[in-house]
N, C-alpha and C positions, 0 to 999 in steps of 0.2 A: 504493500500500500504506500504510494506516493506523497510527500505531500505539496502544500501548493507551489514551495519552490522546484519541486520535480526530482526531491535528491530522498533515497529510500532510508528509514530512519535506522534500518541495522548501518546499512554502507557509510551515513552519516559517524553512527557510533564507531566505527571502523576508522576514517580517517580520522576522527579524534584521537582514537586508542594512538594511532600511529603518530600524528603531529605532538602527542605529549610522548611518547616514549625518544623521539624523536629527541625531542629538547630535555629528556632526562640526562640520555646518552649525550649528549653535545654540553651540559652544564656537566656531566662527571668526567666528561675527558677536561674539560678546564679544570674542574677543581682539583682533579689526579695531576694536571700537569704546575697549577699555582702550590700544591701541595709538595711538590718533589721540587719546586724550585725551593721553596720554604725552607728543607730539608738541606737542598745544596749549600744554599747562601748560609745557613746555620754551622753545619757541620767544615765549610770553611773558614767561617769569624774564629770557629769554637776547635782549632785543630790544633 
């Protein structure tokens, strides 16, 4: 069952699921990468 913008409400739930896991993975590869610089620049000061 369509609705009136013509986009079916699973398919909808579908690219949401997708456009937020989407931006889960793209925010943990930043924080993975601000996190290991965190790491570097510490473990140099502190060597």
């Amino acid at each position: 069952m369509a609705n009136a913008d013509g986009i079916d409400p699973r398919e909808r739930d579908q690219i949401a699921a997708t456009g937020d896991f989407y931006r889960r993975s793209t925010m943990g590869t930043y924080g993975a990468a601000i996190l290991t610089g965190g790491i570097a620049v510490l473990s140099y000061f502190y060597a």
